[in-house]
PAMILO-228043 format. One line per field, with one value per residue (C-alpha): residue in one letter; z negated, x, y. Coordinates in steps of 0.25 Angstrom, whole numbers. Each point is the difference from the previous one (the first is absolute). Example, Ala and Ser with C-alpha at 12.3 -4.5 7.8 and 13.67 -1.06 7.14 Angstrom:
BEGIN
rest <- (A, S)
w <- (-31, 2)
u <- (49, 6)
v <- (-18, 14)
***
This chain:
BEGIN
rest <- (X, X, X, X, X, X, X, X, X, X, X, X, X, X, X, X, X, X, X, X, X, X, X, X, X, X, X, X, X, X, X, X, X, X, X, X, X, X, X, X, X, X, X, X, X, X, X, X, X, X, X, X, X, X, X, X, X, X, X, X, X, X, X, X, X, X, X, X, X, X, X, X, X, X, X, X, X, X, X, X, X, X, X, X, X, X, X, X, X, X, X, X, X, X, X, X, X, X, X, X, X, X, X, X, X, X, X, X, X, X, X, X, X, X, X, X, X, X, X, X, X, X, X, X, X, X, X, X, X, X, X, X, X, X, X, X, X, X, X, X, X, X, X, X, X, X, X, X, X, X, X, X, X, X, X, X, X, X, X, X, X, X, X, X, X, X, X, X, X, X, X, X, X, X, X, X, X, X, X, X, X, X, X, X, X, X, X, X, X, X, X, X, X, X, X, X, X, X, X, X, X, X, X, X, X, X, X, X, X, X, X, X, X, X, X, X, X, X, X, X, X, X, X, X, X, X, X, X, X, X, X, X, X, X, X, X, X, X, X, X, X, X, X, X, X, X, X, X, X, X, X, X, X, X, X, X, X, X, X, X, X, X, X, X, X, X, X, X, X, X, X, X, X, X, X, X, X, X, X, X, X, X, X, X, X, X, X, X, X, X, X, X, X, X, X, X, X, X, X, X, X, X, X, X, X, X, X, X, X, X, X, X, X, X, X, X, X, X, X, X, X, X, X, X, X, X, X, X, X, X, X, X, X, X, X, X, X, X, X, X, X, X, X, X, X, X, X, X, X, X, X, X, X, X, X, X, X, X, X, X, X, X, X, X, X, X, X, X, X, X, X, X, X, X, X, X, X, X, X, X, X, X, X, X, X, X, X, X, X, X, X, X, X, X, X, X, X, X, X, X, X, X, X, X, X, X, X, X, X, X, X, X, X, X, X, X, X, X, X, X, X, X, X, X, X, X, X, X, X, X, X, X, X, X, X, X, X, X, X, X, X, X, X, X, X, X, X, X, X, X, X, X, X, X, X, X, X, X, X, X, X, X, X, X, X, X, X, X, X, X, X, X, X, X, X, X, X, X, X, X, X, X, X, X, X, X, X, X, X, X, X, X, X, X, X, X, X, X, X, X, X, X, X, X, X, X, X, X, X, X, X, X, X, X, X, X, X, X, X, X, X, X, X, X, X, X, X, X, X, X, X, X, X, X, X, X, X, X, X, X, X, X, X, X, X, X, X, X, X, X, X, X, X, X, X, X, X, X, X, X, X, X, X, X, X, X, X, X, X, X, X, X, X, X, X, X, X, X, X, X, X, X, X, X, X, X, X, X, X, X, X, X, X, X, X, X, X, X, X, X, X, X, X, X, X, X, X, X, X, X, X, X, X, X, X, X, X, X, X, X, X, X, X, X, X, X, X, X, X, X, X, X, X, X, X, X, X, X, X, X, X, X, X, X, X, X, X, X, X, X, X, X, X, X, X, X, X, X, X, X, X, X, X, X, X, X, X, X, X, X, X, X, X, X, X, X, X, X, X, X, X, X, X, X, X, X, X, X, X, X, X, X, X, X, X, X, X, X, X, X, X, X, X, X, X, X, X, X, X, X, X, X, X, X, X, X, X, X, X, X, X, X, X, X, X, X, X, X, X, X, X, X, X, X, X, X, X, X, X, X, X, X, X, X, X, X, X, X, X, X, X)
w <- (-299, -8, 8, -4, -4, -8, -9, -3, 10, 6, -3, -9, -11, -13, -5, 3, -5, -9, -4, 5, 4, 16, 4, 15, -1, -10, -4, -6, -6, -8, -5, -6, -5, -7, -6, -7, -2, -15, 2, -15, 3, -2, 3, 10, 1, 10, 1, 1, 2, -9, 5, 1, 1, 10, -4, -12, -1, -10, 0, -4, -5, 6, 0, 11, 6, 10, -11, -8, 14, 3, -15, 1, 12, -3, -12, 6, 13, 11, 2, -15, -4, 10, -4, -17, 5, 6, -12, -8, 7, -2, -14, -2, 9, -8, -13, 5, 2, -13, -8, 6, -2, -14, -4, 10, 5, -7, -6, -7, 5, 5, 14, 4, 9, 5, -4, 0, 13, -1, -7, 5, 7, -2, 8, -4, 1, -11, -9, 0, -2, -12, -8, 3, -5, -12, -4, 2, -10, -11, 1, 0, -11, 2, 5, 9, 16, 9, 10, 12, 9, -2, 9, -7, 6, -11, -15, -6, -12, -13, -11, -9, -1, -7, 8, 8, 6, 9, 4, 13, 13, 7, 14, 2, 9, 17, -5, -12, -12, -14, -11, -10, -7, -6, -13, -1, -15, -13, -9, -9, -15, -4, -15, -13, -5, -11, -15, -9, -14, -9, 9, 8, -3, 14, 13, 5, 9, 15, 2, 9, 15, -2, 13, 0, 9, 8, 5, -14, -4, 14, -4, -11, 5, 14, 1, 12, -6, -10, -12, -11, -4, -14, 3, 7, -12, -10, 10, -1, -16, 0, 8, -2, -16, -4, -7, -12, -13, 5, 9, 0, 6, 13, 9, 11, -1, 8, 13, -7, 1, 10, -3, 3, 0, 12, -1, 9, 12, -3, -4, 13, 8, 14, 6, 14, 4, -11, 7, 13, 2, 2, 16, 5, 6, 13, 3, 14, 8, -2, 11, 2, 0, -14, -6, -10, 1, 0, -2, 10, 7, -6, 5, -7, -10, 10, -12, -14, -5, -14, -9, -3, -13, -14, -6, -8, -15, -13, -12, -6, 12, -1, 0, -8, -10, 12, 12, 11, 12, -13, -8, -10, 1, -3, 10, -3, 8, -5, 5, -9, -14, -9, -10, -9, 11, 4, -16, -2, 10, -4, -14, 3, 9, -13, -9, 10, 8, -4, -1, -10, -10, -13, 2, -3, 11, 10, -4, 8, 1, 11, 5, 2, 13, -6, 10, 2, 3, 11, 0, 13, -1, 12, -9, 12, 8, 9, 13, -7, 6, -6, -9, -3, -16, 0, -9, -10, 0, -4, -12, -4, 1, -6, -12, -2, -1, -12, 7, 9, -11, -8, 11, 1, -11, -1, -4, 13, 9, 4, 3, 4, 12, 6, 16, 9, 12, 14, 11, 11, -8, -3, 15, 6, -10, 7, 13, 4, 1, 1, 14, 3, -12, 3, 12, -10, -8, 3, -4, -12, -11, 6, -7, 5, 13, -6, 3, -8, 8, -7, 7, 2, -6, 9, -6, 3, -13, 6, 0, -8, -16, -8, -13, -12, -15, -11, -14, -9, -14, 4, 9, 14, 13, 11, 9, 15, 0, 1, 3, -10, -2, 8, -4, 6, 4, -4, -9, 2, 14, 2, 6, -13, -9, -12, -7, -2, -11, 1, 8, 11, 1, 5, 5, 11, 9, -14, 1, 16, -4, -10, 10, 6, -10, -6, 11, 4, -16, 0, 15, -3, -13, -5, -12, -5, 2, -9, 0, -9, -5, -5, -17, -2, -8, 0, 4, 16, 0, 6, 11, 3, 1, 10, 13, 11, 2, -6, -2, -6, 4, 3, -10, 8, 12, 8, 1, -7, -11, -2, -10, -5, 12, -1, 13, 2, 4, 17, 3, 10, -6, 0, 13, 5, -8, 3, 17, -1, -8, 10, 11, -6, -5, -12, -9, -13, -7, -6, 9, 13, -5, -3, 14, 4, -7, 4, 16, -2, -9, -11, -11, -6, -2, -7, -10, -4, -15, -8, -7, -12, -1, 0, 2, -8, -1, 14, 3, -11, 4, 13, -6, 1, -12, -9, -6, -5, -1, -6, -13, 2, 8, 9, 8, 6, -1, -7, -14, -1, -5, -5, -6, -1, -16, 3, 2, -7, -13, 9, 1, -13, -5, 10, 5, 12, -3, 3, 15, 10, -6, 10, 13, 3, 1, 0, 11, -3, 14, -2, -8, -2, -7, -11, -13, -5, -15, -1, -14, 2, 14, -2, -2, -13, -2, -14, -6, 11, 11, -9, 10, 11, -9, -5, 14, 4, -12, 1, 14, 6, 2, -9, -14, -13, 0, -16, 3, -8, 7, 0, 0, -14, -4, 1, -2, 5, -2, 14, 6, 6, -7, 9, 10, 13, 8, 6, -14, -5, 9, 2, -16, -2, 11, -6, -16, 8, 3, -13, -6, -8, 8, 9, 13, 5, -1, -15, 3, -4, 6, -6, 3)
u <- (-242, -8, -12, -13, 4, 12, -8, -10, -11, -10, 1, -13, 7, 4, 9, 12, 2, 11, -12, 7, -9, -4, -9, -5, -3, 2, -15, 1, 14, -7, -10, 8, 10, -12, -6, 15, 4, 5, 5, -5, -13, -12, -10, -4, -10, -11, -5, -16, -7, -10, -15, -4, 13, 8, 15, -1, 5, -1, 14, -3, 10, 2, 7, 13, -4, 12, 9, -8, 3, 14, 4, -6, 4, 16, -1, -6, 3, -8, -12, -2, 1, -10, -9, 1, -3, -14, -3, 3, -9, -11, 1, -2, -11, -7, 4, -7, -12, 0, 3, -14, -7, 5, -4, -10, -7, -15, 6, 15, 7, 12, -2, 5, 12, -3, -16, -6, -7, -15, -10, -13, -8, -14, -4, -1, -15, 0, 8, -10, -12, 9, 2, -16, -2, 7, -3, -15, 3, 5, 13, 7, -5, 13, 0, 13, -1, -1, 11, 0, 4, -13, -6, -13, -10, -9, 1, -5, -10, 7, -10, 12, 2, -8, -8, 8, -7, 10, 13, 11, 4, 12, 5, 15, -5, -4, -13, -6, 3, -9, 9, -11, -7, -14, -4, -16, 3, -3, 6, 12, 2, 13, 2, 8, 3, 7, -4, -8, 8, 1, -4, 15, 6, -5, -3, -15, -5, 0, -15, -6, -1, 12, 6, 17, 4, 9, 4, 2, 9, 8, 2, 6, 8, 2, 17, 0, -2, 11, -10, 5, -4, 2, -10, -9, -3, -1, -12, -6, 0, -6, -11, -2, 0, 10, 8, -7, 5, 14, -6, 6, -5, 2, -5, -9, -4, -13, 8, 5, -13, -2, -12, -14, -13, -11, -15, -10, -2, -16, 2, 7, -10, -1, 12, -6, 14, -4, -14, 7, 2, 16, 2, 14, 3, 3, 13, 6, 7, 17, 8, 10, 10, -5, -1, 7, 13, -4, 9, 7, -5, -14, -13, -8, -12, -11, -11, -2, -10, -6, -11, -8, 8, -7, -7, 8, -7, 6, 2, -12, -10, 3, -10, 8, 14, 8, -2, 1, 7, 11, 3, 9, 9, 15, 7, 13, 8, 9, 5, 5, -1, -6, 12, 2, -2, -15, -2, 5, -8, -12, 2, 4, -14, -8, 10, -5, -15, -14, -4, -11, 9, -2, -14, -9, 1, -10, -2, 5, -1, -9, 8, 12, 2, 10, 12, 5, 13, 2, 12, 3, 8, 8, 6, 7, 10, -3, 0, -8, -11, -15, -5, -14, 6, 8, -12, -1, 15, 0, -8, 6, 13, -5, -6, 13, 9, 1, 1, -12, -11, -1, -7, -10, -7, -15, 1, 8, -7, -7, 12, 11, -1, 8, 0, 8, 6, -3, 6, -8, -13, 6, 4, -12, -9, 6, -9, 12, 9, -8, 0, 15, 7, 3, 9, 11, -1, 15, 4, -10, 10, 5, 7, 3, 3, 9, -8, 4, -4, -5, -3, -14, -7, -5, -13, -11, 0, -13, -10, -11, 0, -10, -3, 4, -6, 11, -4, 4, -3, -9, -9, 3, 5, -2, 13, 6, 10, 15, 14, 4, 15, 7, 11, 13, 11, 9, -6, 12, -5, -8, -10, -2, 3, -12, 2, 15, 8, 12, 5, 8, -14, -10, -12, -1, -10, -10, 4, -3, -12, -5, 3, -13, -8, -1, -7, -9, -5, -3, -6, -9, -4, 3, 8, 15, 12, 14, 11, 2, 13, -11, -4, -14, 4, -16, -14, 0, -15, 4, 6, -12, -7, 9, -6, 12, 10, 14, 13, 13, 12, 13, 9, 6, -5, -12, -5, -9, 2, -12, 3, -13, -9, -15, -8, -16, -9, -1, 5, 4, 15, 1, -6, 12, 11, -5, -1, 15, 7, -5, 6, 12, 2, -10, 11, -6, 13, 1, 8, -7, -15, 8, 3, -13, -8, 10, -1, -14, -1, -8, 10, -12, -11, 11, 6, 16, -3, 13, 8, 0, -15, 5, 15, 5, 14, 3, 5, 9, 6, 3, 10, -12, -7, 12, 1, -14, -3, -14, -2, 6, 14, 2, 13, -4, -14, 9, -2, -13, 5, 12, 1, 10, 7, 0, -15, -3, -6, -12, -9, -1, -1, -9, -7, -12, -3, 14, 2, -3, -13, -11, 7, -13, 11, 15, 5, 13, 3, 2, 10, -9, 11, 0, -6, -9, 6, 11, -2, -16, 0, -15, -14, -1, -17, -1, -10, -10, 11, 9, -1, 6, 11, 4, 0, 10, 9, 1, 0, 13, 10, -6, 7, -6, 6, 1, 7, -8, -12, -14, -6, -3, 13, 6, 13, 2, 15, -2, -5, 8, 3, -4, -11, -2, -10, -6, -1, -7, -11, -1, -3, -9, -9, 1, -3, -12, -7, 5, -8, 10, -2, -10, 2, 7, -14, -4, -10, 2, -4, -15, 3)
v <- (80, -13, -6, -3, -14, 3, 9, -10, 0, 12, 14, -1, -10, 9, -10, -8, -13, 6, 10, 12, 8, 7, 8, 4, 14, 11, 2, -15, 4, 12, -8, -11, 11, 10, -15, -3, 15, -8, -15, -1, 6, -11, 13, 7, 12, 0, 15, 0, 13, 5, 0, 15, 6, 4, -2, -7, -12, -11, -12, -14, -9, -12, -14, 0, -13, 3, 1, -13, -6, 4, -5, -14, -2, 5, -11, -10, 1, 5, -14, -3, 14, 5, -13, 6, 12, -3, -10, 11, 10, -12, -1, 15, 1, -12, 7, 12, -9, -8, 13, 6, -15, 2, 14, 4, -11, -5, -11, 3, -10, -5, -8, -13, 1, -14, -3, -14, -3, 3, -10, 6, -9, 10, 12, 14, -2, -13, 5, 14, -11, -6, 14, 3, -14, 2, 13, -2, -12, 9, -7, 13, 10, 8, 16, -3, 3, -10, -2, 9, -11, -9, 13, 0, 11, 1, 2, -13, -2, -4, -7, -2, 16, 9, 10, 11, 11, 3, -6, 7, -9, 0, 3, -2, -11, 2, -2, 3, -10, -3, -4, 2, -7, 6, -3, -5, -8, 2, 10, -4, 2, -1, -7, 2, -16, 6, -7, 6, 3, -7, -11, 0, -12, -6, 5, 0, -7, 8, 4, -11, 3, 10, 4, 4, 12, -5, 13, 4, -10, 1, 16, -5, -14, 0, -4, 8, 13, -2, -4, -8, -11, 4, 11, -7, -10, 12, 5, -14, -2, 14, -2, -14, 4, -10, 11, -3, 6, 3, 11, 14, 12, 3, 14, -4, -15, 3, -3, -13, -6, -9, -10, 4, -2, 0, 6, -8, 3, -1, 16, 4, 9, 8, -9, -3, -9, -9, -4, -2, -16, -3, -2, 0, 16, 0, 8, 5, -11, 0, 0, -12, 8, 6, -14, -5, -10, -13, -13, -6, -13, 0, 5, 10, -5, 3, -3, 5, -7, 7, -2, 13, 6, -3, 13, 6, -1, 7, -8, 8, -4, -16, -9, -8, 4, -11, 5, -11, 8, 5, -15, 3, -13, -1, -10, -7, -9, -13, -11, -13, -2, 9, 7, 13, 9, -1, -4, 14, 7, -5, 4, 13, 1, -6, 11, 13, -3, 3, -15, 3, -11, 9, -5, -12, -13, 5, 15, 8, 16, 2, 13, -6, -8, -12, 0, -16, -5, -13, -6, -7, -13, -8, -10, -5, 5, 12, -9, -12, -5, -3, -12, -2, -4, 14, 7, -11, -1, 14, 1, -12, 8, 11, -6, -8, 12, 8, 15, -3, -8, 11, 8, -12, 4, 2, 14, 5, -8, 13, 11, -13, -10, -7, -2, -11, 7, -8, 9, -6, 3, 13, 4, -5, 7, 14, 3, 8, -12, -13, -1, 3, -3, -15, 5, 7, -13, -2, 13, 2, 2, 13, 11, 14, -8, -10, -12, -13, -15, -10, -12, -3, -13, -11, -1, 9, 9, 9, -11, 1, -3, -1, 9, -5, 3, 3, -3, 12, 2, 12, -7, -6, 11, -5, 4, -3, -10, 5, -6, -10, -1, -13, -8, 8, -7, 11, 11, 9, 0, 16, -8, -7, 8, 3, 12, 9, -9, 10, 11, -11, -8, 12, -5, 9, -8, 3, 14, 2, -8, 9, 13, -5, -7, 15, 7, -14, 0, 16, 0, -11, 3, 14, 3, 2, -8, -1, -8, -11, 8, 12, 3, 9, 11, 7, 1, 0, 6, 13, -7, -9, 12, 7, -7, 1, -8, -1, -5, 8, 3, -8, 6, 13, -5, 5, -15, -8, -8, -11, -5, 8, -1, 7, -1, -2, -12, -1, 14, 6, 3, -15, -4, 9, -6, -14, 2, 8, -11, -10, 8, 1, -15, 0, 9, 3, 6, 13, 8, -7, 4, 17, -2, -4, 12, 10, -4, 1, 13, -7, -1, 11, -11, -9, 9, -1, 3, 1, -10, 7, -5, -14, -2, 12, -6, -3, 15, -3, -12, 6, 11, 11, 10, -4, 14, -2, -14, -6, -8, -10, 2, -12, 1, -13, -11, -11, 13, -4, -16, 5, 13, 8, -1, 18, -1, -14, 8, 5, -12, -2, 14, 4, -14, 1, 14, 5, -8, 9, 7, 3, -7, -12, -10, -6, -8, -7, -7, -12, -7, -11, -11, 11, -4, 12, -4, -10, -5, -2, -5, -5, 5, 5, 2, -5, -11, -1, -3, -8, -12, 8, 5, -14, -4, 8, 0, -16, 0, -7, 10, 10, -1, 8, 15, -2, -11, -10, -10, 5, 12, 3, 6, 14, 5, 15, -2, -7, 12, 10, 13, 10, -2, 2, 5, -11, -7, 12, 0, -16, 1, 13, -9, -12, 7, 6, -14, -6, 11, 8, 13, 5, 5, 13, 6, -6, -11, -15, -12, -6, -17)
***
């Protein structure tokens, strides 16, 4: 007889190492042999007896893991098979989990098999002080829950909402939890914009103070509920009433509208919440255990210092058509010489905005609050240091360059200025960041964790400078100094690089630079930001009168894109986002400041709008929507400077009118060494800025497109056949300054 050795060690091992099988008593046997009653069998049936019956039984089909087990480890042997085995049984069991956080769960999404470490470095408690905050502000007129896991006790007072008589509270919670929000605010009046026959061959004007529902337009546009971005733009133009006298009818349109108008708040009666002074509400203590995950290696903010939230006043109630707490300013960041591509954005801001233009010098409508447009300038390289000469320098520059002197002309001296960027200025102007930002001086030009080193100067570049007075043809703006650019040893270097010249010369230190500079200019004096590389394609009043914050959405990605950035004056939104990037490195890029709101749960107070509303091509380019594509089909950026021969019949045919109708803007990442038009590389204003044209058709370097000295000459046999459009665009701007069309809504410029 065989010992207990020779068959492979003690009596209660099932398997040889030559995976015969051995069992030690007959009980064991029957099991394993009712378990494999069919070798091919990957089934077997529990029997489960019916609740309330006697004999009734009820079989369950279910996966043999014995056989699974067997059969792997027969193929692979008896280690590796056993270890597949139990992966396998892994990833089931996480399917199963990621299928119910997919369809059953709150949020429909997918989880992260391997999430980013945690960011927070605020406490449940702050971060319930920051929605009051904001919502008591009105900076979140929307109707949308809050998030459960804030673990607000009581229902809070919304101003930006119109009065509710009731509302429902949740309890999923240990204890109970208010998602609400309670509508105290005026009513809403939704509009019809549409012209009036036979009056249709330009839009109106939106209705100043306007407000845009931006649960509307999510209804119709949000990516993740698989909304087209062709559909989305047809909601716009409806609403917006840019349909004009190429409408047809539709059934339904009332849920199409999306912009609105606010009562005063003066009519609002019997609302005892509203007499009620703001105080922070004081909510049950949080266990330790119950709080949140914090970021490894730091300490938690122990203070969250706030001022008491503005009052919430609709258009209708202002004191004023420009309220102070809601500037209407456009901000735009460049570095190094101006060129084509902040040329054309400021046209296409002259081409779309209320600026009161069609009107005489100094009258103004006095119901319309005038947006205005600053233009920041480091004319130096990111990591430049200061010189008192650098705002001299700059309007020298400026007058000098036939792209930039237009924009000094008297008659804009109201809607354009132009701003020198000074990074010490700017960060020391932060109350968040002046006390600590010096320490992550290494380390400033930090990108999504990348950090790129420059070597730091041996002079003292935070000393004090005085303020210096720029001469402008407008009159005198007194303006902070900024870095000046200084004479690089190797311009190819990154650190000296000014400005992207082609695709293998990207000034990235710029673009890490400008991650920051948008949330410093928006934090510290309100308004809007866009990329350099964004064209105005209408009126922006509704969205300055939507009071939240917002940026859109990074293609199919549930990530910001701020490119487009909208955040209040001193909010607590900000004083969040300034304190977290601090914590983590001072990290301004997109995808870090999506994790920062999505650790925190405050991605609500900065809305992720679509990118139909201002990238409406992007989900193209990416290989998405391509069975229903808007007008006009790019399969990739580089369509908009060089169209397609297919497609090249559309900018001509259908010219501003027919470039994705109702979106609020196009950006074209980017490509800033492309020429917007080849063959009339220049400004092209007419008589009144002939200087700067002549400039820059004698200009070294810059030979006459007809071929011919001068700039009197034209020969269209020079110009190419079919256009792009880029060239479109850059022309129906240019013929609108020159005085040969009016602007997208009729008016003309008065001189």
């Amino acid at each position: 007889m065989a010992s207990a050795a020779y068959l492979g060690g003690s009596a209660g091992k099932e398997l040889f190492d030559n995976d015969l099988p051995t069992y030690n008593s007959a009980v064991q046997e029957k099991r394993k042999s009712y378990l494999l009653s069919s070798p091919e069998s990957w089934l077997v049936f529990l029997s489960i007896a019916v609740p309330g019956t006697r004999n009734t039984r009820f079989k369950l089909p279910v996966l043999n893991f014995y056989r699974l087990q067997h059969s792997s480890s027969r193929r692979f042997g008896r280690r590796r098979g056993t270890a597949i085995f139990l992966l396998g049984i892994l990833c089931f069991l996480y399917f199963v989990f990621a299928s119910h956080r997919r369809f059953a769960h709150g949020d429909k999404s997918w989880p992260t098999p391997f999430p980013d470490p945690s960011t927070l470095v605020y406490k449940r408690e702050h971060l319930q002080r920051i929605w009051e905050w904001e919502v008591a502000a009105g900076h979140y007129p929307s109707r949308h829950k809050l998030p459960e896991e804030i673990g607000l006790q009581q229902a809070i007072d919304n101003p930006a909402l119109p009065v509710e008589t009731s509302y429902s509270s949740t309890t999923r919670f240990r204890r109970p939890i208010s998602t609400d929000t309670i509508g105290i605010g005026p009513k809403r009046e939704y509009l019809d914009f549409h012209a009036i026959p036979p009056n249709v061959a330009y839009p109106r004007r939106p209705a100043p103070g306007s407000v845009a529902d931006m649960d509307v337009i999510m209804k119709h546009c949000d990516f993740s509920e698989n909304k087209y971005v062709r559909d989305c733009l047809e909601v716009l133009r409806y609403g917006g009433g840019l349909e004009l006298g190429v409408r047809v009818r539709r059934t339904m349109l009332d849920k199409w509208r999306y912009i609105y108008v606010e009562g005063g708040m003066k009519n609002l009666t019997d609302i005892p919440s509203r007499s009620k002074p703001f105080s922070f509400k004081i909510h049950n203590m949080i266990d330790a255990a119950d709080e949140l995950p914090k970021k490894r290696g730091v300490e938690w903010e122990t203070r969250l210092r706030l001022p008491l939230p503005p009052p919430y006043v609709p258009y209708r109630d202002q004191a004023s058509v420009c309220d102070d707490e809601n500037p209407r300013i456009f901000h735009m960041f460049w570095t190094g010489p101006f060129t084509d591509k902040p040329y054309l954005a400021l046209l296409s801001f002259l081409f779309t905005q209320n600026l009161g233009l069609d009107r005489e010098a100094g009258h103004s409508d006095l119901n319309v609050c005038r947006p205005k447009f600053w233009l920041w300038i480091n004319p130096g390289p990111a990591a430049s240091v200061p010189n008192t000469a650098a705002v001299h320098d700059m309007y020298n520059e400026l007058k000098s360059n036939p792209w930039a002197s237009p924009f000094l002309h008297p008659r804009f001296k109201d809607v354009i200025q132009f701003k020198l960027w000074n990074t010490t200025e700017q960060l020391d102007g932060v109350p968040e960041l002046k006390d600590e930002w010096r320490a992550l001086r290494d380390s400033l030009f930090n990108s999504g964790g990348y950090i790129e080193k420059i070597p730091q100067p041996q002079a003292n570049e935070d000393a004090d400078i005085e303020v210096t007075e720029a001469p402008r043809e407008n009159g005198p703006d007194i303006i902070p100094p900024a870095p000046s650019p200084t004479k690089a040893k190797n311009s190819d270097d990154k650190a000296n690089r000014v400005g992207s010249t082609s695709a293998s010369t990207y000034d990235r230190l710029s673009v890490i630079l400008s991650d920051m500079a948008r949330f410093v200019l928006c934090h510290r004096f309100g308004g809007i930001y866009l990329d350099a590389d964004t064209i105005f394609l209408r009126d922006w009043e509704e969205l300055w009168g939507w009071r939240g914050a917002f940026a859109y959405r990074w293609s199919r990605l549930p990530r910001y894109n701020t490119a487009v950035l909208r955040m209040n004056r001193n909010s607590a939104l900000g004083t969040f986002i300034f304190r977290t990037a601090l914590k983590n490195g001072l990290d301004f890029h997109p995808m870090s400041v999506s994790q920062y709101t999505e650790d925190a749960y405050l991605e609500g107070l900065l809305l992720r709008l679509p990118d139909a509303l201002f990238d409406s091509a992007w989900l193209n380019t990416e290989n998405y929507q391509r069975d229903r594509p808007p007008q006009p089909y790019f399969t990739e950026f580089g369509d908009f400077f060089n169209t397609p021969t297919q497609d090249s019949a559309a900018p001509q045919a259908l010219g501003f009118d027919g470039f994705f109708r109702g979106a609020y803007s196009y950006h074209f990442h980017n490509f800033w060494w492309q020429p917007f038009d080849p063959t009339r590389n220049f400004p092209d204003l007419g008589p009144r800025f002939a200087a700067g044209e002549r400039n820059a058709r004698e200009s070294p370097g810059k030979a006459s497109p007809t071929g011919l000295p001068g700039a009197g000459s034209e020969h269209t046999e020079a110009d190419k056949r079919d256009l792009d459009w880029a060239t479109v665009l850059k022309r129906t701007f240019e013929a609108h300054i020159r005085g040969e069309r009016p602007n997208m809504y009729g008016e003309w410029i008065r001189w």
